[in-house]
C-alpha positions in Angstrom: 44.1 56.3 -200.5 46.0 58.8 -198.2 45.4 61.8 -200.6 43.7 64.8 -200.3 43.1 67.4 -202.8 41.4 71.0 -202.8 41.2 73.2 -205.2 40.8 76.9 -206.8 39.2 78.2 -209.7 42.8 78.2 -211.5 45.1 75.8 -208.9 44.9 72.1 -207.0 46.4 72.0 -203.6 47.4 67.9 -202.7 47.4 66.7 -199.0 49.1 63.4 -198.1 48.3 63.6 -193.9 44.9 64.3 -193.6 44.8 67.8 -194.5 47.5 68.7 -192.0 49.8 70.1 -194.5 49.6 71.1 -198.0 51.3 71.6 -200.9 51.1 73.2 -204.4 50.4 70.6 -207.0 50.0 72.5 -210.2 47.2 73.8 -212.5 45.5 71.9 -215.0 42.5 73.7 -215.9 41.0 77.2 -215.5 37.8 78.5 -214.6 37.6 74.9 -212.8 33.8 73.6 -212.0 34.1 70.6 -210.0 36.9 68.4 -208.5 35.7 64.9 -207.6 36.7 61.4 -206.3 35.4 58.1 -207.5 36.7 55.0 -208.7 39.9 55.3 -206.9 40.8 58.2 -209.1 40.0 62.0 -208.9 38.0 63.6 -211.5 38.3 67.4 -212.4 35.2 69.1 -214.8 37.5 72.5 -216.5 38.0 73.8 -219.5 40.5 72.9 -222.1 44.3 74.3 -221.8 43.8 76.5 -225.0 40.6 77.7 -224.1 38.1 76.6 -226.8 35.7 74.3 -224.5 35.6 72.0 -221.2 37.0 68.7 -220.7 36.6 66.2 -218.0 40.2 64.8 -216.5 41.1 61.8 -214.6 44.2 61.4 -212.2 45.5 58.9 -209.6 47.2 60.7 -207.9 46.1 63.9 -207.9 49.0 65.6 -210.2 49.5 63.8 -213.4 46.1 64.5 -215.4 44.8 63.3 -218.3 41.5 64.2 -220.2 39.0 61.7 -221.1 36.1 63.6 -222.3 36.2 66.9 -224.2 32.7 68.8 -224.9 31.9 68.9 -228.6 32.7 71.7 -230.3 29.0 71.4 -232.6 26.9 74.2 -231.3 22.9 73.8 -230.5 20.8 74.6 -232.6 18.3 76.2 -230.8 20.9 78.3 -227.7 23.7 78.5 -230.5 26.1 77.5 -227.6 28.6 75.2 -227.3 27.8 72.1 -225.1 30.2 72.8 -222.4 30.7 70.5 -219.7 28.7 71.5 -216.3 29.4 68.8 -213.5 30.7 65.4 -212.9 28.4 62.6 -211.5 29.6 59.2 -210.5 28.0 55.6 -209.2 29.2 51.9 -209.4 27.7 51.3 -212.7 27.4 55.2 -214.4 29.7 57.9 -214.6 27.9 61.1 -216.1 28.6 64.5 -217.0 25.9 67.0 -217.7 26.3 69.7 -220.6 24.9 73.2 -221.4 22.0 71.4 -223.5 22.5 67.6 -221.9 23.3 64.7 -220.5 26.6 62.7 -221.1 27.2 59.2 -219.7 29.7 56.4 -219.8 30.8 53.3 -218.0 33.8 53.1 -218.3 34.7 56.5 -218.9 36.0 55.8 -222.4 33.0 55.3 -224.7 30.6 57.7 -224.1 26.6 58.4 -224.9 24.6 61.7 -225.0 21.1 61.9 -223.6 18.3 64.1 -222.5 18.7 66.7 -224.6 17.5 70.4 -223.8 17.1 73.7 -224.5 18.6 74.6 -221.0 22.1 73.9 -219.2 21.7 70.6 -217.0 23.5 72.0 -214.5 23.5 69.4 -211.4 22.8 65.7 -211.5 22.1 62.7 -208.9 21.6 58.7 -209.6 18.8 56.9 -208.0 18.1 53.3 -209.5 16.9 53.6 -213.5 16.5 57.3 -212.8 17.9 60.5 -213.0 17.1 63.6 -210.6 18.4 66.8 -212.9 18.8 70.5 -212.1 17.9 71.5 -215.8 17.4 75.9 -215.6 15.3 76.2 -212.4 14.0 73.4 -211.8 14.7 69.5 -210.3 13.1 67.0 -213.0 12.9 63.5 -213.0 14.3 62.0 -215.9 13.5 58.1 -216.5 14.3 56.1 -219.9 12.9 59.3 -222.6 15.5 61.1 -224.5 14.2 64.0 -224.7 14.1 65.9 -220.9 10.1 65.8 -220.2 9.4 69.2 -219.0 5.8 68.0 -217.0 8.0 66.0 -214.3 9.5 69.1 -213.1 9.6 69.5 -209.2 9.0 73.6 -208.4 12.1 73.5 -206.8 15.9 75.0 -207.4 18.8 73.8 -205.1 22.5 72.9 -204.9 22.9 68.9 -205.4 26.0 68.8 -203.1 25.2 66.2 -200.8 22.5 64.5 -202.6 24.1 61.8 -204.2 24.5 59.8 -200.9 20.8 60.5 -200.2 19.8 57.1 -198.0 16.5 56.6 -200.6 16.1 53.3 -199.6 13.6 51.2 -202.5 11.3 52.0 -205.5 8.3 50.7 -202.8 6.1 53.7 -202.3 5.4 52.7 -198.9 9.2 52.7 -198.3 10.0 55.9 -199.8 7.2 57.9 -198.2 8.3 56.5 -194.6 11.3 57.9 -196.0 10.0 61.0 -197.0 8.1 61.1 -193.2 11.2 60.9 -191.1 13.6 63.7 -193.1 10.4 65.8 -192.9 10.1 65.2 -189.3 13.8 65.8 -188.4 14.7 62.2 -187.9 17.1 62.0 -191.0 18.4 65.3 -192.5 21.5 67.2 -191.3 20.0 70.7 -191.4 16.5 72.3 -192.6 17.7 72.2 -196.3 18.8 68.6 -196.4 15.5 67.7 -194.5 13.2 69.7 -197.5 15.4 68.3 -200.7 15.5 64.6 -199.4 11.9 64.6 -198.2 11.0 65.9 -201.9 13.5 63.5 -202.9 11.2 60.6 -201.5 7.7 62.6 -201.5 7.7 62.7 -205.1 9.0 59.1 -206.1 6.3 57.7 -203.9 3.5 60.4 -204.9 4.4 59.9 -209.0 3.4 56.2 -208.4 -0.3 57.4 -207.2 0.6 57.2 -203.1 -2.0 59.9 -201.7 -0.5 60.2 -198.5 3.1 61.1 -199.8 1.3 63.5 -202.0 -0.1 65.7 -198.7 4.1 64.7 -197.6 5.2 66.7 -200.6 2.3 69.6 -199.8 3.7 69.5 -196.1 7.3 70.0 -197.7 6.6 72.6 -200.6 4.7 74.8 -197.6 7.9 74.0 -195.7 10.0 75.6 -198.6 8.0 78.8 -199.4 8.5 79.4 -195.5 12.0 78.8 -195.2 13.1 80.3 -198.7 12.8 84.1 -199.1 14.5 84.4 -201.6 12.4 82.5 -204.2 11.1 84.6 -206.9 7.2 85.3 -207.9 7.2 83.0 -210.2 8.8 80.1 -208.3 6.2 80.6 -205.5 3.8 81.1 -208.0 4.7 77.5 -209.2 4.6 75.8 -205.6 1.3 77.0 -204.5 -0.3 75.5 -208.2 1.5 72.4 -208.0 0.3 72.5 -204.1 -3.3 73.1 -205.3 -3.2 70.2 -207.8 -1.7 67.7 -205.3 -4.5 68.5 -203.3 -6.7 67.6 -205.4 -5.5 64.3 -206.1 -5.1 63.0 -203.0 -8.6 64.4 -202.2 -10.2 61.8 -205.3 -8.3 59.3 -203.4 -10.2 60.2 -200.2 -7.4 61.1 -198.3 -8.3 62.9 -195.0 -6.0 65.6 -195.0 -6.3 66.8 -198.2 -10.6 66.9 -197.8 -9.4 69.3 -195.1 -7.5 71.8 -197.3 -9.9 72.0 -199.6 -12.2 72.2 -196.4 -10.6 75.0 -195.3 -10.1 77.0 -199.0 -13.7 76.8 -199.4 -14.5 78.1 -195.9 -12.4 81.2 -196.9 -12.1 81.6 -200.6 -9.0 80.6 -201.0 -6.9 78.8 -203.5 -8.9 79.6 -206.2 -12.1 78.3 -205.0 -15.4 79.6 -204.3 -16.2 80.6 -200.4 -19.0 78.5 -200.0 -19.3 77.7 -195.7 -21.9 74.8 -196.2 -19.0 73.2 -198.5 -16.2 73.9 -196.2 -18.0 72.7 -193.2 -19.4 69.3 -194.9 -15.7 68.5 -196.3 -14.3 69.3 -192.6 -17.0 66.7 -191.2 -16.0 64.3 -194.1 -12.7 64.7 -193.2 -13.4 64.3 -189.5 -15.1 61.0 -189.9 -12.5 59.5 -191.8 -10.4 59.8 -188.4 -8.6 63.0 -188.9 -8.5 64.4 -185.6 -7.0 68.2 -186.9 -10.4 68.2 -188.7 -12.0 67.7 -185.5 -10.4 70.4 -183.3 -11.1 72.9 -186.2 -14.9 71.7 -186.0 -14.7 72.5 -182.6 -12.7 75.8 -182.6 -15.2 76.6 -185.7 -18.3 76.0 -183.4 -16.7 77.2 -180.0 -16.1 80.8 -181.8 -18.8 81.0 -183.9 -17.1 81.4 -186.7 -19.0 80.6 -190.3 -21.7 79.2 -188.1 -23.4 80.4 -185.3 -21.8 79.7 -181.8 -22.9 76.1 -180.4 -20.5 75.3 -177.4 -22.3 71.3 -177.4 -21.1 71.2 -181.1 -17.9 72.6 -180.3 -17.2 69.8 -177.1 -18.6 67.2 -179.1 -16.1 67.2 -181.8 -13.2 68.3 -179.7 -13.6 65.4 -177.3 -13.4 63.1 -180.7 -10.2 64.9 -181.4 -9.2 63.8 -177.8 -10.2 60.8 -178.2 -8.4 60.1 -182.1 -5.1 61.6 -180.2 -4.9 64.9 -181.1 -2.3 65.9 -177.9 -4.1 69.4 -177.7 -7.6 68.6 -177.4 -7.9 68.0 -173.5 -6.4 71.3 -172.8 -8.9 73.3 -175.1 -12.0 71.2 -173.6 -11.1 72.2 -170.2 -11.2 76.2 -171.1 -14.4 75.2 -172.6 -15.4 73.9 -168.9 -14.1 75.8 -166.7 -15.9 79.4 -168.5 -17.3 78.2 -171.9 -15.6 82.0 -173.1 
C-alpha cells in the first residue's frame, strides 16, 4: 500500500506519494517483460542476473527481490528453444506464467505445474472461471481442462491483453454473456473502439461456443467491426475472419436465426462468399428472413423492389414490405415510404 513502481527495460523507479516524486530503486533484471502487482506484493517477469534464462521475482516492497520461478533450462523438442518466461498472470486462486512453448501455474507461487503445451510462445494470458483465454502466435484461443493447446478453438484475432484481465464477463449463462457481448458492441461498456471489439469477442464467443445463435451473428457483427477498424491485419488474418465469418453464418442460419438467413440472402443475390448468385434464392431467403420479423430484411425487400434491382421494378411490392419494416420498428422506414409517395422515383 502507498507504493508505486515503474519501470525500464534494465531499471525500477519506486514512488511512495502517488507518483509525485520518484526515486531510483535499483535493477534487478534486464531485458525486463512485465512488472505486476498482486497479492500485496509486486511481481517482475526478467531474465536471470547471469543471463542464461528468465525468472519470475516477488517483492514487498518494491526493492528487495527475490526469484520464485526460474524457466527450465530443457529445450523443446520441436522449436529447440528454451522455455523462457513471457508474462505474469494473477487471480485470487491462480497465479500463472506463460512460456515460449506453455503454460506455467501455481497457487501459491511455490509449487508449480506446466500445462498447455505448444509449438508456439504463449505470449499473453487472461483468467475467466475454469478457462483460459491465450495469445498463443497469432491468435486468441480458448483453452479449457486439455493439456495439450487445441488449435480448432482459435479466435481470428491478435491483440495486446493489457486490460483484459478486469474484463466485467459477468457468468457462464449464454444469455448473460451475449447481453454482455451486446452492450460492449454497442458502446455501452468499453473504454475505446479496441476495448469494445476484444471484450465483445470476449463474451460473443463464450456464449456462441455453447450453440447461442444470436451471439454467433454478435461475433459476425464484431469480426466485420475488426477487419474495418484494423488495417493493418495481414492477408492471411483477414483471410481467416471472413471464413470463420462464413461458417458462423451458417450456423446460426440451421438454427433459423433471422439475420444470418439474411446474409446468406444477400451472398446469394450477388455471388458472394463463396456461393452461387442464384436471385430466386436470395430473394426467398430475404422473405424467410422477413417473416421471421427481421425488419432490415424488409427494407431491403422494399429497396430491392422500389429499384428494380434482381427483379423487375414493382413500387406495391416495394411499399408493402417497407411499411412492415415500419411497422416491426425499423426507425428508417417512414422516411423512405414517403419519397416513395410523394414521386414514386
Amino acid at each position: 500500500p502507498g507504493i508505486v513502481l515503474a519501470a525500464s527495460p534494465k531499471e525500477i523507479f519506486l514512488s511512495t506519494d502517488d507518483g509525485q516524486t520518484w526515486r531510483w530503486a535499483g535493477w534487478q533484471a534486464v531485458h525486463l517483460r512485465q512488472l505486476a502487482a498482486a497479492r500485496d506484493a509486486f511481481w517482475l517477469v526478467g531474465s536471470t542476473f547471469d543471463y542464461s534464462t528468465s525468472a519470475l521475482y516477488r517483492s514487498a516492497d518494491g526493492v528487495n527481490w527475490q526469484s520464485v520461478l526460474v524457466a527450465p533450462r530443457d529445450k523443446n523438442p520441436v522449436t529447440q528453444k528454451n522455455p523462457g518466461l513471457l508474462s505474469f498472470f494473477a487471480d485470487a486462486t491462480q497465479l500463472a506464467v506463460t512460456t515460449n512453448d506453455s503454460i506455467l501455474t501455481s497457487p501459491d507461487g511455490k509449487n508449480w505445474s506446466r500445462h498447455y503445451v505448444s509449438d508456439e510462445p504463449v505470449t499473453q494470458l487472461v483468467r475467466h472461471r475454469n478457462s483460459w483465454l491465450a495469445e498463443i502466435g497469432s491468435r486468441l484461443v480458448w483453452l479449457h481442462s486439455a493439456e495439450k493447446i487445441p488449435s480448432p478453438a482459435a479466435l481470428p484475432v491478435r491483440v495486446a491483453a493489457a486490460g483484459v484481465a478486469n474484463a466485467p464477463i459477468r457468468a457462464a449463462n449464454p444469455e448473460a454473456l451475449y447481453q454482455d457481448g451486446l452492450a460492449y458492441e454497442q458502446g455501452k461498456l468499453g473504454k475505446d473502439i479496441d476495448e469494445r471489439i476484444l471484450h465483445a469477442s470476449i463474451a460473443y464467443r463464450l456464449a456462441s461456443d455453447t450453440g447461442h445463435p444470436a451471439a454467433m451473428m454478435g461475433l459476425v457483427r464484431v469480426h466485420f467491426a475488426t477487419l474495418q477498424h484494423r488495417s493493418q491485419l495481414t492477408p492471411e488474418a483477414r483471410a481467416e475472419y471472413e471464413k470463420e465469418i462464413i461458417d458462423l453464418v451458417g450456423r446460426a442460419a440451421e438454427k433459423n436465426n433471422p439475420e444470418a438467413i439474411r446474409f446468406r440472402a444477400e451472398w446469394y443475390l450477388n455471388g458472394q462468399a463463396g456461393f452461387p448468385k442464384d436471385v430466386a434464392k436470395g430473394i426467398a431467403e430475404y422473405k424467410r428472413a422477413a417473416e421471421m420479423g427481421d425488419w432490415p430484411a424488409m427494407r431491403l425487400l422494399g429497396g430491392i423492389y422500389f429499384q428494380g434491382q434482381h427483379v423487375p421494378r414493382d413500387l406495391k411490392q416495394a411499399e408493402l414490405w417497407l411499411e412492415k419494416a415500419r411497422a416491426a420498428g425499423d426507425p428508417q422506414a417512414a422516411q423512405i415510404l414517403q419519397g416513395i409517395r410523394r414521386g414514386g422515383k
